[in-house]
N, C-alpha and C positions, 0 to 999 in steps of 0.2 A: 707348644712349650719345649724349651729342651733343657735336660739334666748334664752338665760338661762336669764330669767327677774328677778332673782334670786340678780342678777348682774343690771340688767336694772333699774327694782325699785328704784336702788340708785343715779339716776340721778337727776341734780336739777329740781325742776317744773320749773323753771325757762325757761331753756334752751330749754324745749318742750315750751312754754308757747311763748317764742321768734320764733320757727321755726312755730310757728301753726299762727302768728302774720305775718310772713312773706310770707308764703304761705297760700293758701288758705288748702290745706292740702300737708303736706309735700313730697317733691321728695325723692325717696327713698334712694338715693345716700348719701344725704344729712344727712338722718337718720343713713346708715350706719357710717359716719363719727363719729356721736356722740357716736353710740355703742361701737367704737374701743376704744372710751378714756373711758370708764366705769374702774372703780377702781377694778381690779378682786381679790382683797382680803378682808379677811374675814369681810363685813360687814352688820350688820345686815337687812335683809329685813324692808323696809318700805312701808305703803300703796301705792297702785296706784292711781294717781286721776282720774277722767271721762278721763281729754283729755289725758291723759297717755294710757290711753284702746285706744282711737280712734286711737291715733297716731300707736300703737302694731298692733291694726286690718290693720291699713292703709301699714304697712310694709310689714306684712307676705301678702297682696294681690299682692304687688307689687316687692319681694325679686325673684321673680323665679316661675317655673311652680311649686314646692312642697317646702316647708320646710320643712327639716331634724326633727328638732325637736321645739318643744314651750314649755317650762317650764315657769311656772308661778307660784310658791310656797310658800303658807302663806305672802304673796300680798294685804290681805284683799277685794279683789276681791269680790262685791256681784252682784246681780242681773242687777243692772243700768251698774257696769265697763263690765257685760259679752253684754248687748245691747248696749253698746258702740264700742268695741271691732267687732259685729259684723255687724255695720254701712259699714264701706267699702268694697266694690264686687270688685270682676277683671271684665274683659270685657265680663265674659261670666255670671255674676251675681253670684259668690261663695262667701263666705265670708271666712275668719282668717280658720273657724274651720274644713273647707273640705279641708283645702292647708298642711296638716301638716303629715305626718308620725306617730309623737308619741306628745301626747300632754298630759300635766301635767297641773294640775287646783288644785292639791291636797291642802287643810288645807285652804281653799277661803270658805266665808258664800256664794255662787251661789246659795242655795236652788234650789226650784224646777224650779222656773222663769227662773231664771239661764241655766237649767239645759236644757228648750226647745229652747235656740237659735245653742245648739250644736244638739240636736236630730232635730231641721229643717236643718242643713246643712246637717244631714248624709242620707239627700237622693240621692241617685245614690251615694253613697260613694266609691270612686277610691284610696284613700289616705291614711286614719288613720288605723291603723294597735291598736297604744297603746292609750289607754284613762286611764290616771289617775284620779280617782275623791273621793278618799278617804279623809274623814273628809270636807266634802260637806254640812253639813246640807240639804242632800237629802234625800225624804220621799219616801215613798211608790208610790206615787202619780207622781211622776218624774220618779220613774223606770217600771211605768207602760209604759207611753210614749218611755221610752228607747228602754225596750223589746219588743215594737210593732214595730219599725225601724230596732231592729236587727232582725227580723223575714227574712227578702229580702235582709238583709247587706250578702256582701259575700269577705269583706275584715279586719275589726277587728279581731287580733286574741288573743288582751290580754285586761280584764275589770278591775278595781279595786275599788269596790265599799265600802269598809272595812269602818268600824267607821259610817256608816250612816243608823240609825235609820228608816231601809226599813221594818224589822220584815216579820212574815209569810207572810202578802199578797204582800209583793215586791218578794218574796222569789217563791211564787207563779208563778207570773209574768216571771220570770227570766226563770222558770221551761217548762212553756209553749213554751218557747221561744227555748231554748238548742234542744226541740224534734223536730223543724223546722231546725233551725240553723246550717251550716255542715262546722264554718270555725271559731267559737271561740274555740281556744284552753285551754285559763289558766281565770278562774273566782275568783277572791279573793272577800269574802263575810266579814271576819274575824269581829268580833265585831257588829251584823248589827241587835239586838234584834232578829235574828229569834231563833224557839222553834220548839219542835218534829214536828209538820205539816208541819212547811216550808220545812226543812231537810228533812222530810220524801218523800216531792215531788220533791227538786231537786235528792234527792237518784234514785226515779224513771224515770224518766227524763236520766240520766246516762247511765240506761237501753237501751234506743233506738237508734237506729242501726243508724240511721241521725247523733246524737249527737260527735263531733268528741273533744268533752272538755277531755283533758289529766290532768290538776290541778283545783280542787275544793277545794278553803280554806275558810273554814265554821269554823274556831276555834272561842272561846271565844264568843262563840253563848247560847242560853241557851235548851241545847241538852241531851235530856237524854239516856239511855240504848237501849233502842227501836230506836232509830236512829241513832246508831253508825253503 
């Protein structure tokens, strides 16, 4: 199955506002019903409110052993909707962001704060395979904490960190990480401030026999001769 919020976003608050009224937190059934009437044409993303997150996290806990996919895009999604969102566990205390296959947060302010209710679920990570988090207002500071979780992950095989302002010492991070790490395949960096040092150390990183990364997109970086 998969949840596109894409489409979900454009439900009334209302209607969550009535089921969160009626239940103490919605049966899932219940939720599905309203997914099916979402309007699947072209219309434009609007923000998520708090109980919008809750009731998404409360879904994808209780949709199935895994969801397919979670798209979440340009949502306005920040810090408070991602602790919201990861309010509801299953019975074995997992949250939204360990139950999903491929999950998309792209073009959401989640900053760093954000950024650690996904890196506390990906431990013991069984699930997520794609993380999109491109145009995240994620710092260096967040990808530290990332690349310290992928170090023992041995299920993501695709990152997208593109457009966020990690520069050399995210870039660093990331590097240290790749020469452990024997199961991410494709890393998109594109747009992310790094400069010859960062480049220079994921270049070397590349190098090591562990590292099993097949695509590294470092474009629109600020990268000169000595690190091509």
């Amino acid at each position: 199955p998969t949840l596109n919020l894409e489409y979900l976003c454009s439900l009334s608050t209302s209607i969550l506002d009535a089921m969160y009224c009626i239940h103490e937190a919605p049966a899932p059934q219940d939720l599905g019903k309203v997914i099916k009437k979402v309007d699947k044409r072209n219309i434009p993303p609007h923000p998520l409110s708090l109980l919008d997150c809750y009731v998404i996290g409360y879904y994808v806990v209780n949709s199935g052993p895994v969801l397919g996919r979670l798209d979440c895009i340009s949502c306005r999604v920040d810090e408070r909707g991602m602790a919201k969102m990861a309010l509801p566990r299953d019975s074995t205390g997992r949250v939204c962001f360990s139950l999903v296959v491929s999950l998309n947060l792209s073009h959401n302010p989640i900053s760093d704060p954000g950024l650690e209710h996904i890196v506390s679920a990906m431990g013991g990570n069984h699930s997520l395979r794609f993380l999109d988090l491109e145009s995240c207002h994620i710092t260096s500071k967040g990808v530290e904490h990332l690349a310290e979780v992928l170090k023992t992950d041995h299920t993501l095989l695709v990152l997208n960190l593109s457009n966020n302002s990690i520069g050399n010492s995210g870039a660093r991070h990331l590097a240290i990480t790749l020469c452990v790490n024997s199961t991410l395949s494709r890393l998109l960096l594109c747009g992310c401030n790094i400069g010859e040092e960062g480049a220079s150390e994921l270049a070397q990183a590349l190098l090591n026999d562990t590292s099993h990364l097949q695509i590294l997109d470092i474009g629109c970086n600020f990268i000169g001769p000595s690190s091509q």
